[in-house]
C-alpha positions as CSV (number, residue, x, y, z in Angstrom):
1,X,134.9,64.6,74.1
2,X,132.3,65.9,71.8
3,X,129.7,65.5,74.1
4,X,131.4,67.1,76.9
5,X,132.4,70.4,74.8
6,X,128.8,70.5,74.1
7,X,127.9,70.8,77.8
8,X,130.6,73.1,79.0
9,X,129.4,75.4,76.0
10,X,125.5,75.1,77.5
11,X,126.7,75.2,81.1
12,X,128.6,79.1,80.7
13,X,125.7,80.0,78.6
14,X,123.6,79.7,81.1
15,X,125.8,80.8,83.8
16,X,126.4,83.9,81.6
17,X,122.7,84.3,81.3
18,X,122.0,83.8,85.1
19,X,125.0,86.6,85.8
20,X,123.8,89.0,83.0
21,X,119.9,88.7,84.2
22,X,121.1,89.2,88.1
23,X,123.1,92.2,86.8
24,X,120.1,93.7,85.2
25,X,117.3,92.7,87.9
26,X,120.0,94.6,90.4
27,X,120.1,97.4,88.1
28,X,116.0,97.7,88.4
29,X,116.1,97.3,91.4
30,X,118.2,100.2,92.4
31,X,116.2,102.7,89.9
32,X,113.1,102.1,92.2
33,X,114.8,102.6,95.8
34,X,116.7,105.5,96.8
35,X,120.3,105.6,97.5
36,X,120.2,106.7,100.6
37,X,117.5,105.7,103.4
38,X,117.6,108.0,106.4
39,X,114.9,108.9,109.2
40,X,113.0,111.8,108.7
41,X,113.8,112.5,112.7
42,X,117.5,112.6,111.6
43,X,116.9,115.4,109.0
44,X,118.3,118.7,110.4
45,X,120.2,117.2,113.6
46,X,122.7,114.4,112.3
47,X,121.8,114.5,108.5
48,X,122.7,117.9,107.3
49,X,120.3,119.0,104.0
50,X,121.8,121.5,101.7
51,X,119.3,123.4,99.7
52,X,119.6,125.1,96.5
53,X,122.3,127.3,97.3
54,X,125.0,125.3,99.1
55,X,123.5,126.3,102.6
56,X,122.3,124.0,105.4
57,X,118.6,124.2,105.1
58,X,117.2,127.2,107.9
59,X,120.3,129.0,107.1
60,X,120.1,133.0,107.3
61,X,120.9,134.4,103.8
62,X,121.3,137.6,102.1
63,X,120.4,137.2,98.4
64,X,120.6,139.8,95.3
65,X,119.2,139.1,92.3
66,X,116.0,140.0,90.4
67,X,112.2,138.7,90.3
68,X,111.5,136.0,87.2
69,X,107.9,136.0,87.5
70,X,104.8,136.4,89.6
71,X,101.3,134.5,88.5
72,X,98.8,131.9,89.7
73,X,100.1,128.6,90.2
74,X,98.8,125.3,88.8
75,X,96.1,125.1,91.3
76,X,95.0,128.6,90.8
77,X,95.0,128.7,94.6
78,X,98.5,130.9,95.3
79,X,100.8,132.5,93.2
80,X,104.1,131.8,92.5
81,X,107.2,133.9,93.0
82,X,110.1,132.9,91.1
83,X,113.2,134.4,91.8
84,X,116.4,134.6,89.9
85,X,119.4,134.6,92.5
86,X,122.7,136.6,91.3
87,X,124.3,136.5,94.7
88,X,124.4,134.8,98.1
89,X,125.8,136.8,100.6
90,X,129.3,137.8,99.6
91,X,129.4,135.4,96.8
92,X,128.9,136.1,93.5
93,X,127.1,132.9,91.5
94,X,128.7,132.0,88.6
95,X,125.4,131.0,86.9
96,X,122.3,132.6,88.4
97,X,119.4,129.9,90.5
98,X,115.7,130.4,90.2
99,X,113.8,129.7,93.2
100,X,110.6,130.0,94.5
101,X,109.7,132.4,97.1
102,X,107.6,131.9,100.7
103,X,107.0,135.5,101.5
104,X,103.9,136.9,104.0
105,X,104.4,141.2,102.2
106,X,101.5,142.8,102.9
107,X,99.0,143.4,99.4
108,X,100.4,146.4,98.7
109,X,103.5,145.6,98.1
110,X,104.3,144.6,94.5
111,X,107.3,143.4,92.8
112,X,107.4,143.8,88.8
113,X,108.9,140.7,86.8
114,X,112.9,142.1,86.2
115,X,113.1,144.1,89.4
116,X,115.8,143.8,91.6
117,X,115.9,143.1,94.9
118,X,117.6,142.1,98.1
119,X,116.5,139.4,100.1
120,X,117.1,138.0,103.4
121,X,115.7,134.8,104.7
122,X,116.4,131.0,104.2
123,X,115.6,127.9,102.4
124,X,113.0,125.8,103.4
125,X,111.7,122.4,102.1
126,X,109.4,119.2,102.5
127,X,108.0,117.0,100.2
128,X,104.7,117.6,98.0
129,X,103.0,116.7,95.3
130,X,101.0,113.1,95.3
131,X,102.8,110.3,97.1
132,X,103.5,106.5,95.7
133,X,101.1,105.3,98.3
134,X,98.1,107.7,97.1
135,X,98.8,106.6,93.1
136,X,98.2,102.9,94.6
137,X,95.4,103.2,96.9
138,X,92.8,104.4,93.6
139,X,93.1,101.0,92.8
140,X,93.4,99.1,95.4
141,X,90.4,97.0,96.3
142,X,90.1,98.0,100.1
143,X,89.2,101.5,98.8
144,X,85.5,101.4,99.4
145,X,84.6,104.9,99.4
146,X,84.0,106.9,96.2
147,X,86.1,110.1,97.5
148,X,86.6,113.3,95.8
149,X,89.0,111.2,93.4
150,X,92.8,112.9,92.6
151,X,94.3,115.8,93.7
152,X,95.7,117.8,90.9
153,X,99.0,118.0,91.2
154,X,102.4,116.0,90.1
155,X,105.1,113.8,91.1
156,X,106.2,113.1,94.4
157,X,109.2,115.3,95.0
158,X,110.9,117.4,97.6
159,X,110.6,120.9,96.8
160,X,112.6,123.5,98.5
161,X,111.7,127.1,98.8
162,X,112.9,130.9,100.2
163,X,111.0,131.6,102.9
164,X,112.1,135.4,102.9
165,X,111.9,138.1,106.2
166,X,112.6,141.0,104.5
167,X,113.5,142.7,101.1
168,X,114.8,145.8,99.9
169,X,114.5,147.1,96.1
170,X,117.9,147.8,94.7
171,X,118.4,150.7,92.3
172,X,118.4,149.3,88.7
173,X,122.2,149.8,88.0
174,X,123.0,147.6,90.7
């Protein structure tokens, strides 16, 4: 009887092992996939992507609020336009957004850090920044060829923007 205790103690240990190690590998496993796999044909006709502001992206907003900033970007190429949203449409945010702003003004048009604005366009996205596949190919033997080496720039992400149409300065009381 001894003997037998013995071995049902060992045998739920190592069943409680086994269980506790699957739970664990299943948990890694699902922090290196997405939760969601969907083709990128389905994106914008039957998968519906919401941007920033709770609108389909390619929807035609009206936004108030007031520009953040407006410098060179990490690559020193463009300049970023951050922009501090109050207001989408009729709807008054309870917490403002920043978001980046797409915009083709023409060079003499400036917008001081603080100023208020209206803007009408709509959110816009797609992913940037340096993909899994690019991290692994600068070590992967096949890659014969001693290329300009890597791009500067960071994670893979999807970044969405405000691609905007127009804008309007707004008095500074409003």
């Amino acid at each position: 009887m001894k003997g037998s205790r013995w071995y049902l103690t060992v045998a739920i240990g190592l069943v409680a092992l086994t269980v506790g190690a699957g739970f664990q590998n299943a948990e890694t496993k699902r922090k290196d996939r997405p939760n969601v796999t969907v083709r990128g044909g389905a994106l914008g006709s039957s998968v519906e992507v919401l941007g920033l502001l709770d609108a389909p992206l390619g929807t035609l907003l009206t936004l108030r609020g007031n520009m953040l900033a407006e410098r060179p970007n990490r690559k020193g190429v463009d300049v970023e336009r951050t922009f501090e949203v109050r207001q989408v449409d009729d709807r008054v945010l309870d917490r403002p957004i920043a978001i980046e702003l797409t915009y083709r003004w023409n060079g003499e048009t400036k917008v001081a850090p603080g100023e208020k604005l209206e803007l009408i366009g709509y959110e816009t996205g797609g992913f940037s920044g340096i993909a899994p596949a690019e991290m692994d190919w600068q070590g992967d033997a096949r890659n014969l060829h001693d290329g300009p080496g890597m791009r500067q720039d960071y994670g893979w992400h999807f970044s969405i923007d405000f691609d905007v149409l127009q804008f309007d300065k707004l008095p500074a009381r409003e």
